[in-house]
N, C-alpha and C positions, 0 to 999 in steps of 0.2 A: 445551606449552600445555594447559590442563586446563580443562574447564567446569563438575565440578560431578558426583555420580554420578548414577549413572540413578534414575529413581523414577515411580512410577504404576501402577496394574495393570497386569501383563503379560497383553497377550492375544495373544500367539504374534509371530511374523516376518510382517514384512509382505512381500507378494507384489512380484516385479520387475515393474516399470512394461512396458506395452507400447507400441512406440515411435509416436509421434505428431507429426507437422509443426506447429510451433505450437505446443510444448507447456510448459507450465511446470508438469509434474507435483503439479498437484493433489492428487492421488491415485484420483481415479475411474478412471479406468484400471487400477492396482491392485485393483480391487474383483473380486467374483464373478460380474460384468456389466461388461466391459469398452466393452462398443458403447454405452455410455448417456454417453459420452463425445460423441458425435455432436448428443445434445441436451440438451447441459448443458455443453459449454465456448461458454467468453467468446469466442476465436479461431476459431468457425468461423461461427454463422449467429446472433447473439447477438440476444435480445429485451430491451431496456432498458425499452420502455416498456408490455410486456404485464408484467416481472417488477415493475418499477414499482408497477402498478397492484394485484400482485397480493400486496406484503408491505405497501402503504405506503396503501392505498387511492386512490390514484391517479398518475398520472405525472408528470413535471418540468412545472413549469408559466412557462414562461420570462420571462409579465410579471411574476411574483413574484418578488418580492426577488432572490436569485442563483441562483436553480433551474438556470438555463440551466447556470450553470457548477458547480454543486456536489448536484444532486439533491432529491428533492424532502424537505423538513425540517420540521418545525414552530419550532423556536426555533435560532441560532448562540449559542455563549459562549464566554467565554474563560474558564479556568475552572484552578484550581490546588488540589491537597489542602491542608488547611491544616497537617498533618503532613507532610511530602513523606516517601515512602518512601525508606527507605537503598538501593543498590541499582537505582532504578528510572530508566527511561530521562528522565523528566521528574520528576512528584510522582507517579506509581504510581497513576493514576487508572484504570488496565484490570485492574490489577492486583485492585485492592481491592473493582472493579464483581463480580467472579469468585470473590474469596475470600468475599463477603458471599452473592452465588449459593449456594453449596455452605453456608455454615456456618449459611443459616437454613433448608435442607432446599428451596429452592426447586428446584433442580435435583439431578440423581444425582450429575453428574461435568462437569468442563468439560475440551474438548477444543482443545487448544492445543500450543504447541512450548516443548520446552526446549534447553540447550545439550546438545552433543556431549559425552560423557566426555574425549574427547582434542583437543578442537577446539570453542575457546568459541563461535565465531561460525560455528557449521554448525547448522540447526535441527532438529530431531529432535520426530517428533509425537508427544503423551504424551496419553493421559487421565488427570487431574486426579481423585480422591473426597475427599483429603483437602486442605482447606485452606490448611492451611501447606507444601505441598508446591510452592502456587505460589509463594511469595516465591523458588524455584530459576527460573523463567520468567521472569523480568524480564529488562529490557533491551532490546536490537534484537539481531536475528541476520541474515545475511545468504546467502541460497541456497536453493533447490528443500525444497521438504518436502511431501512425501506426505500431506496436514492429514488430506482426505476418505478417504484407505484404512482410517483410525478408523472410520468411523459405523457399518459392518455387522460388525465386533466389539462393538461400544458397545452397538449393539442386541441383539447375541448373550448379551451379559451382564447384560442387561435394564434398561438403563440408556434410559429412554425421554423423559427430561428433562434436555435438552443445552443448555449453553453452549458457545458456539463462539467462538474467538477466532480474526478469520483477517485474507488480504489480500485484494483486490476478485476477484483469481480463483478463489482457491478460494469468497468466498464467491455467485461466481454462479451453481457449479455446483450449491452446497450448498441455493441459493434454486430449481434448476430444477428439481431433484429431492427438493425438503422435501415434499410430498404422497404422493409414493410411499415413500419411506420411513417416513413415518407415526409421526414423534415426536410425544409426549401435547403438549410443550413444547418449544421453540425458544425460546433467543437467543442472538443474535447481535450482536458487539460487533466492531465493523470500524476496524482502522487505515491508513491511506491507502499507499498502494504506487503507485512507478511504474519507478523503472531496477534491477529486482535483476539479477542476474549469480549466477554459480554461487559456493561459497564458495569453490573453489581459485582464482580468478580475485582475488575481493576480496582473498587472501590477496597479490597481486601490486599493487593497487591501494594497502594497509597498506606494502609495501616501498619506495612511491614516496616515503609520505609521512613515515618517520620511519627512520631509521638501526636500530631496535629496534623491530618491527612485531609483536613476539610479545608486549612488555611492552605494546601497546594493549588496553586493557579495555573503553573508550567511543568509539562516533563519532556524532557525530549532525552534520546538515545542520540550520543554524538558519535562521529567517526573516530574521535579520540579517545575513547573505551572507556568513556563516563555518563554518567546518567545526569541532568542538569536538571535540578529542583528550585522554582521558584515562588516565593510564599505571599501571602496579604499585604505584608507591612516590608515587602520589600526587600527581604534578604535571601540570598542565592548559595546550594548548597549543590554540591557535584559529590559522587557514589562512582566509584571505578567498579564498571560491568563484574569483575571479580567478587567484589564483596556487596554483591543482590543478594538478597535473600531468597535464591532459586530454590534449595532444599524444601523452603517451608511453603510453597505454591503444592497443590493437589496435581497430581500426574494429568488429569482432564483438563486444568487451567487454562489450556489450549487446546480447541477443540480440535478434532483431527482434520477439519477441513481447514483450517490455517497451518496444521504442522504439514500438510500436504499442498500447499499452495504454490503451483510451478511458474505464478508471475509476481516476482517481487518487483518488478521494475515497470510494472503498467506498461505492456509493452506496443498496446493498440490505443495509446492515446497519440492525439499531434506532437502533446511536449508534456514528457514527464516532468515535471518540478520536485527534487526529491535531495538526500544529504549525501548518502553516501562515498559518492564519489567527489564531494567537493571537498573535502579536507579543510572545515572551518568555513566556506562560505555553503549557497546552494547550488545542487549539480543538476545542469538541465542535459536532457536529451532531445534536442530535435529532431521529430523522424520522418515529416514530410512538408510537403510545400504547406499545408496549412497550420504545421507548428511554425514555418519558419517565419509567417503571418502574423503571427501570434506572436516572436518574441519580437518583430519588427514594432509593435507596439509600444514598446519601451523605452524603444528610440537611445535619446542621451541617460537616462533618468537609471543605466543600469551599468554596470564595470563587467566586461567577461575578460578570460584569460584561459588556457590551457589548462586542464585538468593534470596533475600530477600522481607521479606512481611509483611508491616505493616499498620495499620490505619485499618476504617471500611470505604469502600464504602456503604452502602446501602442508607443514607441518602442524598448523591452527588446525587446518579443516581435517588433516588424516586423525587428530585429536578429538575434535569435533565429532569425527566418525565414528569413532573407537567408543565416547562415551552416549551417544546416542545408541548403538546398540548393546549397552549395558542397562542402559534403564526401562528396558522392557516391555517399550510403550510409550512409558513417563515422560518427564522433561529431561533435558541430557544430566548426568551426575556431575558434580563437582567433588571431586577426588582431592582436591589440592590442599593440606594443612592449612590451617587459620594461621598459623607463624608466619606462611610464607604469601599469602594471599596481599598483604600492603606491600609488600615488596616487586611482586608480579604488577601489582597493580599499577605502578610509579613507572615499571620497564616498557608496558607494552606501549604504550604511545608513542616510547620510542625507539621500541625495536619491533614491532609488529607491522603487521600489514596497512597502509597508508592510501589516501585519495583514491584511485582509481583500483588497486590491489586490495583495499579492504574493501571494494565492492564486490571485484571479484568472486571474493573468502565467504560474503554473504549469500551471493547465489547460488556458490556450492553447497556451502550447507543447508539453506534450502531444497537442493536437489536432491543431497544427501537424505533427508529430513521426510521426503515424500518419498523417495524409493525403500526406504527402511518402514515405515509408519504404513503406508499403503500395504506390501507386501506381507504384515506383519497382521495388520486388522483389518483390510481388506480386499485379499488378493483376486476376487474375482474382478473387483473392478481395476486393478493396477492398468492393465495393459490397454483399456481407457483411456485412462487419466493421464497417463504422462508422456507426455509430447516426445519426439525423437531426440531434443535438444537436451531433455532434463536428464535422459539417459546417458547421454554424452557425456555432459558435465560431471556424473554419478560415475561412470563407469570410468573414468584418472581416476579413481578412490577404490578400485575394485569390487563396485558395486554393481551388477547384472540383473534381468528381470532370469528368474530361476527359468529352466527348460520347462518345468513340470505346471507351471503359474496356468490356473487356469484360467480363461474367458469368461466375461460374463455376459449372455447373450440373453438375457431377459433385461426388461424395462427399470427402470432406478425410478 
């Protein structure tokens, strides 16, 4: 399996990670200040709403539109290039935000991942100066990448006007320590993340789902409750979320710092680019004047429209709830007979949770997912780790941080 060669400045070997509980190697660990890891990961004492106030001009404001659930934004859209990029996981809207970046000199370099030389779906952190370099970055990749072990090369090389393309972890750490590092310019263009896994791992996830797991080229999770598989030679094959083979994954498949991840939606970038809520195109969130910067780049070359909302979640995710705290830890059970599993399958697209409500249904269970998971294997750290908002959203489900939960007042 091949990805593609290497390319981007080389600026030396990056540094072995030092190990950490709760870690999904960012890269600040990597860096030449490793204890800055202590206030600036997401996983140990995380400020939502000081970081909030401090890229966005203010924090989530929950009577506003869907703040509670998706951060604080100025406009949602649904939103498609009108050329869709060859290549690209959707229409290549992050892509082009980055390539337009670098080719009108507004930044030096953008800082992002490419594929593995031997291994397409392993992410590899690359600094970007030339433009057409990024049409090799496209796509999804799946597993650990050291994004932030870039920035104090980046800055060695004087490169002091960064685009950064990341996921809500790395870009938390990258927002708690944006002042001290003292970039002229900052953006930041955020895609939503929540169950990654290592990539030897997805590589056993790929062998469930096809007899030929090395001719897979495409996978994406759509809002239409299907798994979308694309292969070598060209043929395309959709799996309705119902009939995954979630039983045969190992309880750990997900580590606990993704089953406890309280930012699915990037909430500290300028402009999320992410699916959820677009119901068959891509759903942006612009959350401040330098997202609105950014989609202004686009100009003619993109169609937006109102994001659409239909179906009730409540009854997905009180479900949702129910079998997440059955399995013990593990991944949630599937309870539902094989007889009736194609038939679930067929209905929920179109009697489920839809565009903006099936994003909703995702951040609950997310929420759901970290106040059960935390609580469960690591309650000293719970009251940490989870922001006022994730409690909110937990607690419509009858979920509460226990009276008895205790603190934990030592170092992580």
């Amino acid at each position: 399996m091949t990805g593609g060669a290497p390319f981007g400045r080389d600026l030396g070997p990056i540094a072995a990670a030092d190990y950490r509980d709760l870690c999904t190697d960012c890269g600040i660990s990597r860096t030449a200040d490793p204890g800055r890891c202590g206030r600036a990961c997401q996983f140990i004492r995380p400020d939502y709403e000081g970081l909030e106030t401090a890229v966005h001009g203010r924090s989530r404001d929950p009577e506003r539109g869907d703040e509670l659930f998706f951060g604080p934004y100025r406009r949602m859209v649904r939103a498609a290039l009108t050329r869709p990029r060859s290549g690209a996981q959707w229409t290549g809207i992050t892509t082009t935000l980055a390539e337009k970046l670098l080719s009108d000199g507004t930044v030096d370099a953008v800082l992002t991942v490419r594929p593995d030389a031997e291994d397409r779906w392993r992410p590899v952190p690359v600094l970007v100066t030339n433009p057409a370099d990024l049409a090799h970055c496209r796509g999804m990749r799946m597993g650990y990448a050291p994004l932030l072990a870039l920035l104090e090369p980046a800055l060695q090389a004087g490169y002091r006007r960064l685009a950064v393309i990341g996921i809500p972890c790395q870009v938390y750490a990258l927002r708690a320590l944006e002042k001290e590092l003292g970039f002229d310019r900052l953006y930041v263009i955020g895609t939503p993340c929540s169950d990654n896994t290592t990539t030897e791992r997805f590589h056993e996830f790929l062998a469930l789902l096809s007899k030929s797991p090395d001719d897979i080229v495409y996978l994406e999770f759509r809002a239409d409750y299907h798994v979308e598989l694309r292969f070598t030679d060209g043929t395309v094959r959709t799996i309705p979320f119902l009939k995954l083979p979630i039983s045969k994954l190992p309880p750990d498949f997900f580590p606990l710092t993704c089953r406890t991840c309280v930012d699915y939606t990037n909430v500290l970038a300028d402009i999320t680019v992410g699916y959820m809520g677009g119901n068959g195109k891509q759903w942006l969130l612009v959350r401040n004047e330098r997202g609105e910067e950014l989609i202004g780049l686009l100009g003619d070359d993109v169609t937006m429209s109102a994001p659409e909302s239909r179906g009730n979640r409540r009854r997905s995710v009180a479900a949702f709830r129910d079998n997440v705290q059955r399995a013990a830890g593990g991944l949630p059970l599937r309870r539902m007979p094989d007889w009736l599993r194609p038939l679930m399958g067929w209905l929920m697209p179109k009697i489920g949770p839809r565009g903006l409500e099936f994003a909703r249904s995702r951040v609950e269970m997310k929420a759901i997912e970290s106040v059960i998971h935390l609580q469960r294997e690591q309650p000293r750290r719970a009251r940490h780790m989870l922001p006022s908002h994730v409690l909110a959203l937990a607690g419509r489900y009858g979920l509460a941080m226990s009276p008895g939960d205790p603190a934990d007042d030592g170092d992580d």
